[in-house]
LONUNU-699258 format. One line per 10 residues: number of its first residue (from 1); for each residue x, y, z of N, C-alpha, C. Coordinates in steps of 0.02 Angstrom, whole numbers, plus 50000, padded with zeros to 5 digits. Each point is the difference from the previous one (the first is absolute). Example, Ala and Ser with C-alpha at 12.3 -4.5 7.8 and 13.67 -1.06 7.14 Angstrom:
2
1) 50660:49716:50390:49955:50059:50000:50045:50060:50000  49982:50053:49964:50042:50059:50003:49961:50055:50037;
END
This chain:
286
1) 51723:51150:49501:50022:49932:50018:50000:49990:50075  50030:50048:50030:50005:49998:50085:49917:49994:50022  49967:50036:49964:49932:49988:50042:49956:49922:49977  50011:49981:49962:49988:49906:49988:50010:49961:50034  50063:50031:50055:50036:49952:50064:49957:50019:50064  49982:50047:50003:49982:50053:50073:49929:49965:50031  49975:49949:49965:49942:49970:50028:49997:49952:49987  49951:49956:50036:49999:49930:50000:49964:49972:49945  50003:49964:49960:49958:49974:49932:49921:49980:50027  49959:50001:49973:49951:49964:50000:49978:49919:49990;
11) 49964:49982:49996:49980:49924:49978:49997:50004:49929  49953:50049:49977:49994:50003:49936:50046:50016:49951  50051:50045:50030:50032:50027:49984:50072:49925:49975  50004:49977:50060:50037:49935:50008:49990:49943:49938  49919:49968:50015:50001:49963:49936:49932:50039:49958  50013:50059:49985:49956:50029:49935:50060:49996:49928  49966:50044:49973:50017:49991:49928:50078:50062:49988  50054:49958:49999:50049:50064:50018:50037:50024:49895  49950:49944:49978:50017:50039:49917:50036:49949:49974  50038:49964:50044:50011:49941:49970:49997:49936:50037;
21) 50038:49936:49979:50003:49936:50041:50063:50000:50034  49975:49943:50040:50041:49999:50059:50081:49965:49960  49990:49977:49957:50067:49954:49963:50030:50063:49954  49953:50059:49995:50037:50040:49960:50038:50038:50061  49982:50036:50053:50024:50020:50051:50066:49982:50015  50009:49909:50028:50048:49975:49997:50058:50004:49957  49975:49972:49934:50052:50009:49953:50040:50060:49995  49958:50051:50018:50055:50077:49983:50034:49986:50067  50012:49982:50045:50031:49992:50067:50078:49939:49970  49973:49952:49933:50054:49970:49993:50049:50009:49938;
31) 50017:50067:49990:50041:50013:49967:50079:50040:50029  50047:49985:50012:50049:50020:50008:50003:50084:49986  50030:50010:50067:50022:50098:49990:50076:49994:50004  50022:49964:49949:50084:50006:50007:50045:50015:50065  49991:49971:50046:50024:50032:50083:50084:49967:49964  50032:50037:50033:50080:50003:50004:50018:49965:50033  50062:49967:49981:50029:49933:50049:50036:50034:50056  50009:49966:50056:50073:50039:50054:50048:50011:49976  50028:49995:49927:50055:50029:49978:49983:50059:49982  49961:50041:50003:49968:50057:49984:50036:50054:50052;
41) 50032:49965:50076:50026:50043:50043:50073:50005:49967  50032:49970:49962:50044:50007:49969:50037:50074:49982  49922:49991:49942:49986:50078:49976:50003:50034:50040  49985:50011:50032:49996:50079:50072:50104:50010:50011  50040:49946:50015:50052:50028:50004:50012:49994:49929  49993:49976:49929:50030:50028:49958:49998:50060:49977  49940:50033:50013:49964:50047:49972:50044:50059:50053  50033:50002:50033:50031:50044:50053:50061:50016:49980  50019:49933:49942:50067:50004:49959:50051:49974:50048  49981:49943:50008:50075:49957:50035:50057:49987:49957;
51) 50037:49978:49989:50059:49991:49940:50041:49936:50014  50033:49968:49954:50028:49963:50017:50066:50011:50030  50023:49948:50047:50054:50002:50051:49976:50035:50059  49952:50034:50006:49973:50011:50053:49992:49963:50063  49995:50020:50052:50009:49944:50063:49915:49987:50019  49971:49983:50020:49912:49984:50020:50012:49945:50059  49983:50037:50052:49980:49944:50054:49936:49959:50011  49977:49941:50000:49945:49988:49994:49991:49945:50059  49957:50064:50053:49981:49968:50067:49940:49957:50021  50030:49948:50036:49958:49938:49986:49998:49962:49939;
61) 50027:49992:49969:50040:49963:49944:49979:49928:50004  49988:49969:50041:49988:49945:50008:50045:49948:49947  49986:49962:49950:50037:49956:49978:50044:50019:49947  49997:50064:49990:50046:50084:49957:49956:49961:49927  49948:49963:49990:49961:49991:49935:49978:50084:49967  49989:50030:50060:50005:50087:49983:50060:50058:49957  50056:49944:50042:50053:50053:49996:50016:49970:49948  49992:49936:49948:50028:49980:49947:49951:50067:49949  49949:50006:50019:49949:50004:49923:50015:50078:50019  50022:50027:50046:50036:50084:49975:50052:50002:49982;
71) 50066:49945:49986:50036:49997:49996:50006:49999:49939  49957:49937:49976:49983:49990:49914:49977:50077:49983  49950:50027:50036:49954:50037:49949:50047:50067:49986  50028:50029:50074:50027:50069:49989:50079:49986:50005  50032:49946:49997:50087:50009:49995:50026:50009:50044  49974:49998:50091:50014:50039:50064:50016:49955:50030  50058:50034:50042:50030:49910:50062:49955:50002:50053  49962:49958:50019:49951:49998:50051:50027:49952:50054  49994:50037:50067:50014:49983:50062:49950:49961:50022  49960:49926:50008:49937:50009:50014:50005:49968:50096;
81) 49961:50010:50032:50031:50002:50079:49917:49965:50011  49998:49950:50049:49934:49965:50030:50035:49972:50085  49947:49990:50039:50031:50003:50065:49975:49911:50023  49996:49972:49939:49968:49925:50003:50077:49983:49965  50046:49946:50021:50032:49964:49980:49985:49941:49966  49941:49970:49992:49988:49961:49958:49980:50029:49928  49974:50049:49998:49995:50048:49957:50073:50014:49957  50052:50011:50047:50067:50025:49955:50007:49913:49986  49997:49962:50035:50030:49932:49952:49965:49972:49934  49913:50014:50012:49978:49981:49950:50022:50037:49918;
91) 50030:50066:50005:49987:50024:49966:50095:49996:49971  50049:49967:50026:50058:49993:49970:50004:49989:49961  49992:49948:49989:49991:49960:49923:49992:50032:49946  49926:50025:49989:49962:50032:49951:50065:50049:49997  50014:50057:50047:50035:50040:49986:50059:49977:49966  50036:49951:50024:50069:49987:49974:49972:49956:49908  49956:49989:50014:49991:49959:49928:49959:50072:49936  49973:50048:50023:49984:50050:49959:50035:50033:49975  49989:50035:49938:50057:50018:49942:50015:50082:50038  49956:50032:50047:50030:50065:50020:50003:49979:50066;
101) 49994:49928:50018:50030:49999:50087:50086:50049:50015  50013:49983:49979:50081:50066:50014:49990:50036:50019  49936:50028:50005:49963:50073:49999:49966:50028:50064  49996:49937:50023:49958:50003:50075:50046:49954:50043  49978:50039:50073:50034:49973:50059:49934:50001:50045  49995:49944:50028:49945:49982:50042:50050:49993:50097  49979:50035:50042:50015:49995:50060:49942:50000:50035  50027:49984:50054:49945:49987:50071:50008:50052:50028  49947:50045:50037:49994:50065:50020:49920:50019:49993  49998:50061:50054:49919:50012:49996:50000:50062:49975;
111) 49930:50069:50001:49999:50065:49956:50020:50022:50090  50023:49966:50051:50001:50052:50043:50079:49981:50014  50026:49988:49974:50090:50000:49998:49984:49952:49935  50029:50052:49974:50023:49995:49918:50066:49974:49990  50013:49932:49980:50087:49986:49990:50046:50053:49941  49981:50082:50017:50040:50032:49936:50032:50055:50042  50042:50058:49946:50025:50033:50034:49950:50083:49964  50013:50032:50036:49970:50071:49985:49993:49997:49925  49957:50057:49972:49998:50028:49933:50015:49942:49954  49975:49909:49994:50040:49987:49951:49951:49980:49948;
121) 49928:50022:50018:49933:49960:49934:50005:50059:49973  49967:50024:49944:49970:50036:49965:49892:49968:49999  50001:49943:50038:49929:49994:49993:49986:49940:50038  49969:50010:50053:49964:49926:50017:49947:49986:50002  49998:49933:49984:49918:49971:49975:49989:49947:50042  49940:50011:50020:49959:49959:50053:49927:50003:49987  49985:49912:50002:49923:49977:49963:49981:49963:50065  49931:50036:50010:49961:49968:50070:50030:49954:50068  50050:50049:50014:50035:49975:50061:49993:50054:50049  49965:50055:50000:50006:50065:50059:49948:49983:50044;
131) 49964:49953:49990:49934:49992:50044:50033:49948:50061  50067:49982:49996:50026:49958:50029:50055:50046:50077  49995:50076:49980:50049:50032:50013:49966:50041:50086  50010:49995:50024:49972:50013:50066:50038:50092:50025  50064:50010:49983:50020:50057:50000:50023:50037:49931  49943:50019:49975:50000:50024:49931:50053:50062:49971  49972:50036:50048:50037:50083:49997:50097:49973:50021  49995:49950:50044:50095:49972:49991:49999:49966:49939  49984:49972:49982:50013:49955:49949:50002:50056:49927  49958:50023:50007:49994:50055:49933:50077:50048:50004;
141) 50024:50027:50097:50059:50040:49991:50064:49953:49965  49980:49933:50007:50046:49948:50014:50024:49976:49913  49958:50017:49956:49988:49997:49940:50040:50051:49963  49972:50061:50041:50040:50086:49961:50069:50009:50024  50019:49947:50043:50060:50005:50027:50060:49963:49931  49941:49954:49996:50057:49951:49912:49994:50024:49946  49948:50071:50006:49984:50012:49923:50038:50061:50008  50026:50006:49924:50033:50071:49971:49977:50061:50015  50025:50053:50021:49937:50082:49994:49970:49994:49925  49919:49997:50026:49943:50004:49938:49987:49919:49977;
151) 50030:49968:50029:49981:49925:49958:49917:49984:50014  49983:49963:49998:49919:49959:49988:50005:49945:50043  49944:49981:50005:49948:49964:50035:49955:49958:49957  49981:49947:49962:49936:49969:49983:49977:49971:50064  49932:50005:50010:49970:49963:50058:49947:49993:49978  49973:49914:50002:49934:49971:49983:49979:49977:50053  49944:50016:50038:49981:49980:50054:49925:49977:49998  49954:49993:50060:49935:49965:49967:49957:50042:50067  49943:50057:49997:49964:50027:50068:49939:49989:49989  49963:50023:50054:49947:49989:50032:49955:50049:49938;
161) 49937:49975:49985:49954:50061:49971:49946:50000:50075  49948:50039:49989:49950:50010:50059:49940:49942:49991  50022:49952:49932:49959:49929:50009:50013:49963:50035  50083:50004:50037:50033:49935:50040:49978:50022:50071  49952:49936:50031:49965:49997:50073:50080:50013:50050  49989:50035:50041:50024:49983:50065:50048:49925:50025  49937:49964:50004:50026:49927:50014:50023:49960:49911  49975:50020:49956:50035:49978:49961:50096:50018:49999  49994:50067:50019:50066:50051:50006:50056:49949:50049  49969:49972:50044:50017:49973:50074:50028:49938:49951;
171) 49946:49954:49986:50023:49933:49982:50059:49989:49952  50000:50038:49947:50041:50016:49960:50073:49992:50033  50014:50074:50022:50046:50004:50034:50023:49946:50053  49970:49984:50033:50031:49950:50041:50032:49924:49986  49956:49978:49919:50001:49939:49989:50081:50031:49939  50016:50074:49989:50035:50000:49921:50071:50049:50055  50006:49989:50049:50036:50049:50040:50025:50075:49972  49945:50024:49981:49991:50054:49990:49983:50036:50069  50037:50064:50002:49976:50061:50027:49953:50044:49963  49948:49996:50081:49946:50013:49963:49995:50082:49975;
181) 50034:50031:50030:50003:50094:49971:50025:49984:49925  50038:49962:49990:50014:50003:49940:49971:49986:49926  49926:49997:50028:49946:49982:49940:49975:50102:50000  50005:50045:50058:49982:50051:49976:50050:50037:49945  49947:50018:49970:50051:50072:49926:50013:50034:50043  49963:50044:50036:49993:50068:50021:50069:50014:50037  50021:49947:50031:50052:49981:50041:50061:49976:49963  49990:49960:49971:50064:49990:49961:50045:50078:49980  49944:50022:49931:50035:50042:49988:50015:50067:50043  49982:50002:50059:50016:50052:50026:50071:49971:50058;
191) 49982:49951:49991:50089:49982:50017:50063:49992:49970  49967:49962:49917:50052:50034:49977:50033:50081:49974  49964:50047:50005:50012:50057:49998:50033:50015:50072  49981:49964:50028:50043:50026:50091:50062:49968:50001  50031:49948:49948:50052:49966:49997:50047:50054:49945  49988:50032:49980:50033:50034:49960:49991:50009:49918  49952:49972:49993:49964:49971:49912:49960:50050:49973  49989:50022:49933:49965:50008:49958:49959:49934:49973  49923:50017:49989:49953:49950:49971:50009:50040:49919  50018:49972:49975:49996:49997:49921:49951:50003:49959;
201) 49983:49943:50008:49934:49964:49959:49968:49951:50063  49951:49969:49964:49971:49956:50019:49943:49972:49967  50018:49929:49985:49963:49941:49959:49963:49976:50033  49920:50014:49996:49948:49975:49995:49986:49923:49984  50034:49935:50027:50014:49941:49943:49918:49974:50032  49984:50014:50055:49925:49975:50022:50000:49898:49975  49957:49970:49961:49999:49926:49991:50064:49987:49945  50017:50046:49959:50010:49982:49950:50037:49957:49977  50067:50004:50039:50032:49956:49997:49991:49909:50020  49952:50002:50053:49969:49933:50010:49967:49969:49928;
211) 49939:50053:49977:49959:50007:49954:50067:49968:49937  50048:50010:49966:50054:49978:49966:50006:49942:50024  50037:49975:50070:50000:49930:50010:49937:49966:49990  49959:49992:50025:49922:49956:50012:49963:49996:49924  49999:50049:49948:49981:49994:49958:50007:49941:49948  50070:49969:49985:50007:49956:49969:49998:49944:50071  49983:49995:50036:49979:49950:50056:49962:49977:50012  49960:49970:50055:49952:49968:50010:49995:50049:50086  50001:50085:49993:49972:50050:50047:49974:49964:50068  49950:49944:49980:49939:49998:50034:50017:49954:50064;
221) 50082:49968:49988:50017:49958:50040:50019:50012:50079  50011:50062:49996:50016:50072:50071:49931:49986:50035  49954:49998:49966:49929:50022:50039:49986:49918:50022  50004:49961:49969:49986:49938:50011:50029:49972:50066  50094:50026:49995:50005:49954:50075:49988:50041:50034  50000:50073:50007:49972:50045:50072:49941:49959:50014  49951:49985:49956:49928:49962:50020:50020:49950:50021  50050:49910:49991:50009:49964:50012:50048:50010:50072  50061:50039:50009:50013:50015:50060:49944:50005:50082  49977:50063:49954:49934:50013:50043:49954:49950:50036;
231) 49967:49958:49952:49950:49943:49994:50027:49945:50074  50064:49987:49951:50023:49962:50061:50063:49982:50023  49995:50062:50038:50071:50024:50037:50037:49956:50021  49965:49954:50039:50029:49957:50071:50028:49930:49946  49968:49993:49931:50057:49951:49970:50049:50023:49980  50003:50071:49967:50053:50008:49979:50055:50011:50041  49984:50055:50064:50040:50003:50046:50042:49922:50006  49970:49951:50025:50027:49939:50012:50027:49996:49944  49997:49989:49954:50050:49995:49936:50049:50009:49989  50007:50073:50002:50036:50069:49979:50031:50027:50089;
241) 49982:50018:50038:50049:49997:50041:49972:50080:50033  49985:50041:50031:49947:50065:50023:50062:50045:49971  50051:50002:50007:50022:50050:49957:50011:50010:49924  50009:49941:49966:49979:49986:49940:49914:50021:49986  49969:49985:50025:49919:50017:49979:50005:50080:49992  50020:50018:50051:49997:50087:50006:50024:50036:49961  50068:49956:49976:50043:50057:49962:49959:50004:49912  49976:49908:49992:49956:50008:49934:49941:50025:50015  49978:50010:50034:49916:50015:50004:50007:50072:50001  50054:50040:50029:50003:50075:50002:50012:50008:49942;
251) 50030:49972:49947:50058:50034:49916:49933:49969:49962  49946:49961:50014:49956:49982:49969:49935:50067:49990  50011:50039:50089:49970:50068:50005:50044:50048:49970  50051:49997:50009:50037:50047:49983:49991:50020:49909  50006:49956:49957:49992:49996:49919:49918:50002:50020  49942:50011:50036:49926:50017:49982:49993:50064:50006  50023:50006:50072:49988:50074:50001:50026:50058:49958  50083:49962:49982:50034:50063:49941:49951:49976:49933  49958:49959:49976:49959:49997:49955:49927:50049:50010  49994:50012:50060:49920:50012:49970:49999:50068:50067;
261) 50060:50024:50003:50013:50066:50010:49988:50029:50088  50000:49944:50041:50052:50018:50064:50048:50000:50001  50056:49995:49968:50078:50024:50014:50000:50025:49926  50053:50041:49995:50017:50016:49938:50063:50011:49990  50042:49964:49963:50077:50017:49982:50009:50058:49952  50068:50025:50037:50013:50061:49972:50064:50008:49994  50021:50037:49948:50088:50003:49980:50029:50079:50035  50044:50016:50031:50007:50071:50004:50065:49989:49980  50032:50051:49957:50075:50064:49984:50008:50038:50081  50056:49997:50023:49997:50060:50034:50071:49982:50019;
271) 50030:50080:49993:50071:50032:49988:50034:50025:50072  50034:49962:50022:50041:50040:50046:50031:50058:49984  49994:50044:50069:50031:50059:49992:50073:50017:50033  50045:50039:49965:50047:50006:50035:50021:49954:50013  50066:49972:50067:50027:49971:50018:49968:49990:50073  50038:49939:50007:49963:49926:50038:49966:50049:50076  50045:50066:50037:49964:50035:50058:49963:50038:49987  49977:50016:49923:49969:50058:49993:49904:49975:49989  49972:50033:50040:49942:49965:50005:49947:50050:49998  50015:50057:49966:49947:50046:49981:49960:49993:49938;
281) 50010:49943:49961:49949:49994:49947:49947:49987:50005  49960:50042:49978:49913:49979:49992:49984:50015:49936  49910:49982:49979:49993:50003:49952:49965:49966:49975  49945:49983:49947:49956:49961:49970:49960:50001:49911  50051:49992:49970:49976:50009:49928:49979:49935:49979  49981:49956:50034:49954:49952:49948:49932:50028:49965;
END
């Protein structure tokens, strides 16, 4: 198979006779491979055996729409913490009107001062907010400082493969205020092992989870305005306002490239060791 890739096709090769038609080709391209929804990261802390009454901090929480559906799913009082105040207001309501709102407390606070006190999660969960985090290795001590000796970590984050250009790397980041180290693996995880962590596992989620949303959708609508953005910038800008254009025209790149395999999202487990000064854990069993 690897050697089919290793050279450049021919002409003939291109439009000769490849055994079948071009509509049969396609068609096997349009059948669903069951990709898993983002509740699929769920699984990763159930599967670790969380329990109910358990405490779960869930950083970057944003409107705690998170911290309700762990609340429902695993029985756990969830702390959920976002450093956007419109964020904690939007999300009052819902909370106070949901049947396990009791269950969650939403505060204002960032992952680099945590509104908690020592040892009090057994697990915190955080979905594509580390690319936002500029001092990683604090923020990670800053984390093991609220979690129990041995508690967990879920972290879904989104990195670089060796398809994502340079200047694609650049634009990204600048228009999604992302730090840009934080699209490398190689780096990540070797910081969190320098923070005091065990890597557990690690979920491979690559499109799939997009692949779940877009499927019963109309997919094709992502590619359409990157092209209409593109085409003609200078109306929409006037429209939309230059920071508005940027922020959609980047999340318009952002959902292509995690489709067709320059970034790839990924789930990691990984276990603090010891207590909050002890920082000799290493290690890598995914």
């Amino acid at each position: 198979m690897a050697d089919g890739f290793s050279v450049p096709l021919t002409v003939e090769q291109m439009y000769g006779d490849w055994g079948m038609e071009w509509e049969d080709a396609i068609a096997k391209t349009d059948s669903s491979l069951g990709p898993r929804p983002r509740t699929s990261m769920y699984e990763t802390l159930g599967a670790w055996g969380i329990s109910p009454g358990s405490h779960v901090l869930d950083i970057g929480g944003r409107d705690g729409a998170q911290a309700l559906d762990l609340a429902e799913r695993f029985g756990v009082r969830v702390l959920s913490v976002d450093p956007v105040q419109a964020n904690i207001d939007a999300g009052a309501e819902p909370i106070a009107d949901h049947e396990h709102g009791h269950l969650v407390e939403s505060r204002i606070g960032s992952i680099d001062a945590i509104p908690a006190g020592d040892d009090t999660f057994e697990a915190v969960f955080s979905r594509d907010m580390m690319g936002h985090v500029a001092d990683l290795e604090g923020a990670l001590g800053e984390c093991r400082r609220v979690l129990k000796p041995g508690g967990v970590m879920v972290i879904h984050d989104v990195f670089a493969t060796p398809l994502l250009e340079p200047a694609e790397s650049a634009r990204l980041c600048a228009d999604l205020a992302q730090v840009p180290e934080r699209l490398d693996i190689g780096l990540f995880e070797r910081i969190v092992e320098q923070a005091g962590f065990v890597i557990e596992s690690v979920d491979r989620v690559g499109s799939e989870w997009l692949e779940h949303l877009l499927e019963p959708e109309d997919g094709e609508k992502r590619l359409l305005r990157a092209a209409r953005l593109n085409r003609d910038r200078d109306q929409f800008v006037e429209a939309m306002g230059v920071v508005p254009f940027r922020v959609v025209q980047a999340n318009n790149l952002w959902t292509i490239y995690r489709m067709i395999g320059k970034l790839e999202d990924r789930v990691y487990l990984i276990r603090s060791q010891g207590g909050p000064t002890d920082s000799t854990g290493t290690g890598h069993t995914a």
